[in-house]
C-alpha positions in Angstrom: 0.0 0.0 0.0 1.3 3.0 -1.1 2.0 6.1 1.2 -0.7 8.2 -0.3 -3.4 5.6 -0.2 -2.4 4.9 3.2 -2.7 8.6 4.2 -6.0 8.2 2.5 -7.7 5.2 4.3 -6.2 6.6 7.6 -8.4 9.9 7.1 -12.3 9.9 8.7 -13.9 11.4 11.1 -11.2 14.3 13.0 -12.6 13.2 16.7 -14.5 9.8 16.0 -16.3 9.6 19.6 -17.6 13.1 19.5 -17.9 13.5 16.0 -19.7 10.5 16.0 -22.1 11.5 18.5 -22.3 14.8 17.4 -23.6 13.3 13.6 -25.7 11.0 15.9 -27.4 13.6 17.6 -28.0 15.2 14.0 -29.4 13.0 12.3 -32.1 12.3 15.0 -32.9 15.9 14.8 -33.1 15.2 11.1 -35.5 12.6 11.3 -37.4 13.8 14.0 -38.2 16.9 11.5 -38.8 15.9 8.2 -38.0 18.0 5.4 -35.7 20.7 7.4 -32.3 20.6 6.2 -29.5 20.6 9.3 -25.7 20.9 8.5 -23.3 18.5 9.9 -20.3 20.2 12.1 -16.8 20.5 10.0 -15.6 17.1 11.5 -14.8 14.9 9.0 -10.5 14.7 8.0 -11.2 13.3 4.8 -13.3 10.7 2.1 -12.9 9.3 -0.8 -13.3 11.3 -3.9 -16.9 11.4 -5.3 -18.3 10.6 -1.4 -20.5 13.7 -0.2 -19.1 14.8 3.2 -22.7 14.2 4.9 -22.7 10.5 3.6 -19.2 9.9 4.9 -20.1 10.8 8.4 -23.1 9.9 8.8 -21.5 6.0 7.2 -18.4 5.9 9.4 -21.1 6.5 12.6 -24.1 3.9 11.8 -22.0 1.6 10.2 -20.1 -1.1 11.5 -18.8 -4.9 11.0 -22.3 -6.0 11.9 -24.5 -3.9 9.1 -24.3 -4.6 5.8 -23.9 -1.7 3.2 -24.9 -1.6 -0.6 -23.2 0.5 -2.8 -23.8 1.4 -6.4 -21.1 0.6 -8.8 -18.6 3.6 -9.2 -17.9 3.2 -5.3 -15.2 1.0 -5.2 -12.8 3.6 -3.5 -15.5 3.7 -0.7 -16.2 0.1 -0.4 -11.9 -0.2 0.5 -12.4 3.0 2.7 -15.3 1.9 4.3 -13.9 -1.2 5.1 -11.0 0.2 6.8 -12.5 2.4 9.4 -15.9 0.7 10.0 -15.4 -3.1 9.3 -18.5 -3.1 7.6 -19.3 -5.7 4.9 -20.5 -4.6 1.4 -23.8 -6.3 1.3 -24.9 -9.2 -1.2 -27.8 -7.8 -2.0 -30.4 -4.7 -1.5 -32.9 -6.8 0.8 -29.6 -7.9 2.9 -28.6 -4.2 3.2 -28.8 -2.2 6.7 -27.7 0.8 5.0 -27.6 1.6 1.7 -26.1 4.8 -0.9 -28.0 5.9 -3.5 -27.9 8.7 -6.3 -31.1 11.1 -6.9 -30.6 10.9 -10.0 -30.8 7.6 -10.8 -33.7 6.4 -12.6 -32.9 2.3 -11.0 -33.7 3.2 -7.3 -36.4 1.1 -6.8 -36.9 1.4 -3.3 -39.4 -1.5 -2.6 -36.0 -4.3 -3.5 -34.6 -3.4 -0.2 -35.1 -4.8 3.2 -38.4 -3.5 4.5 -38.6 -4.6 7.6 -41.0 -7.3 9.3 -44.7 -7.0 11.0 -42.9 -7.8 14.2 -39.5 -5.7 13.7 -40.3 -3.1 11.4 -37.0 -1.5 12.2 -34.5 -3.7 10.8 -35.3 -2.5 7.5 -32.8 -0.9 5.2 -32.0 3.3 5.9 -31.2 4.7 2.5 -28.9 7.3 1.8 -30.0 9.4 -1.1 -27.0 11.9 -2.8 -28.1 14.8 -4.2 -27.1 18.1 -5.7 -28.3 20.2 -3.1 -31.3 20.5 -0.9 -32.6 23.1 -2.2 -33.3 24.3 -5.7 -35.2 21.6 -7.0 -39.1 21.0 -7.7 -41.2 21.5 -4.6 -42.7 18.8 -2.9 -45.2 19.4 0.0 -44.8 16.9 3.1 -47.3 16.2 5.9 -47.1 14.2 8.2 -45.3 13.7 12.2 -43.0 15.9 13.4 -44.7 18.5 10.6 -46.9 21.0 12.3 -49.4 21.0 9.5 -47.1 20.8 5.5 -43.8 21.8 4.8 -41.9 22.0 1.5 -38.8 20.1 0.4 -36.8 20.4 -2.6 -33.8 18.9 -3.4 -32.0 19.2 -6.5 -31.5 16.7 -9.0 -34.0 13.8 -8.2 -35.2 11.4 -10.6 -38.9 12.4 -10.7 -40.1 8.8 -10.7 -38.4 9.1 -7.1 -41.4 11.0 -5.6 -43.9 8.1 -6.7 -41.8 5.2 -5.3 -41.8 7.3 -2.3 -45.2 7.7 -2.0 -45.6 3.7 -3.1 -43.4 3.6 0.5 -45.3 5.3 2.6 -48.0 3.0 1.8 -46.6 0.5 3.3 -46.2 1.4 6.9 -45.3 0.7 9.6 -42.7 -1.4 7.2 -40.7 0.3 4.5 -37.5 2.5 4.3 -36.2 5.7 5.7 -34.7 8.2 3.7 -31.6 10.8 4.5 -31.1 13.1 1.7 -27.7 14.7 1.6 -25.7 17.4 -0.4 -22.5 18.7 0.5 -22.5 18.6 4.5 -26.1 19.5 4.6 -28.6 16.2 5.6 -32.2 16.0 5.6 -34.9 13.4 6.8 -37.2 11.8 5.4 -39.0 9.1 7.5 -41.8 6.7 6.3 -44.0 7.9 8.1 -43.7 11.1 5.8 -45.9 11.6 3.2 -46.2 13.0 0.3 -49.1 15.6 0.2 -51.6 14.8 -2.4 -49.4 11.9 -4.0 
């Protein structure tokens, strides 16, 4: 292993027990108000080219030797660095997956092929990472639901627009299905199942 790939894999998160419960703490805060966007602190040493800054922290904190992540092809570079800070395995499949990356823009998401929980434990179903262009800036979509007062707009930039409808197709399955994180840059933003999408 060369010294500069070394130097590479070596670089994560700058203080990995506060960083990690700072991201923690975060992403609760996230989910717990769908549709607000929240920036993660400037923590992170370094990732692997192509890897929003978001994703890589909030990876190297939920992941570990125990949760299977799927990636999407063009991630080989985070599958190695992955592996070296986390231990986690890259999973087999989508329906083996605990956590999962995803690009907004692609029209192959299909949401439904990954673990969606069970009647008994809905919440070992897959969390979904979706990467974006930015949060903002994109076409409007209205979200009701808890933690909403009464609707609320979101609008990232650069989502597939068949996205939307295998949202919606998600929501209809509660209490199973998957939870979304959208993320852009070091900004992160939540969007449970139990969000909807007004009028869909």
């Amino acid at each position: 292993m060369t010294q500069s790939v070394a130097t590479h894999l070596a670089s994560g998160l700058a203080d990995p027990v506060f960083g990690s419960q700072t991201v923690f703490r975060t992403l609760l805060d996230a989910l717990s108000a769908p549709g607000k966007v929240f920036t993660l602190a400037d923590d992170l040493a370094g990732a692997p080219a192509g890897l929003p800054a978001a994703a890589a922290s909030i990876l190297l904190t939920l992941a570990d030797y125990e949760t299977p992540v799927w990636l999407p092809e063009g991630y080989d570079e985070t599958r190695r660095w992955l592996a070296f800070h986390s231990g986690a395995p890259v999973a087999s499949s989508k329906t083996n997956a605990k956590f999962a990356l995803m690009d907004a823009a692609s029209p192959d998401t299909h949401l439904g092929a990954f673990n969606l929980g069970e009647d008994r434990y809905p919440d070992t179903s897959t969390t979904v990472i979706i990467v974006c262009e930015a949060l903002s800036g994109g076409s409007p979509q209205t979200l009701r639901g808890p933690g909403i007062q009464t609707t609320t707009t979101f609008a990232p930039l650069g989502v597939h627009p068949s996205f939307w409808d295998e949202i919606a197709e998600n929501n209809a399955l509660f209490p199973l299905g998957v939870d979304l994180i959208f993320v852009a840059g070091s900004a992160i933003a939540g969007l449970p199942r139990t969000t909807q999408i007004a009028g869909a």
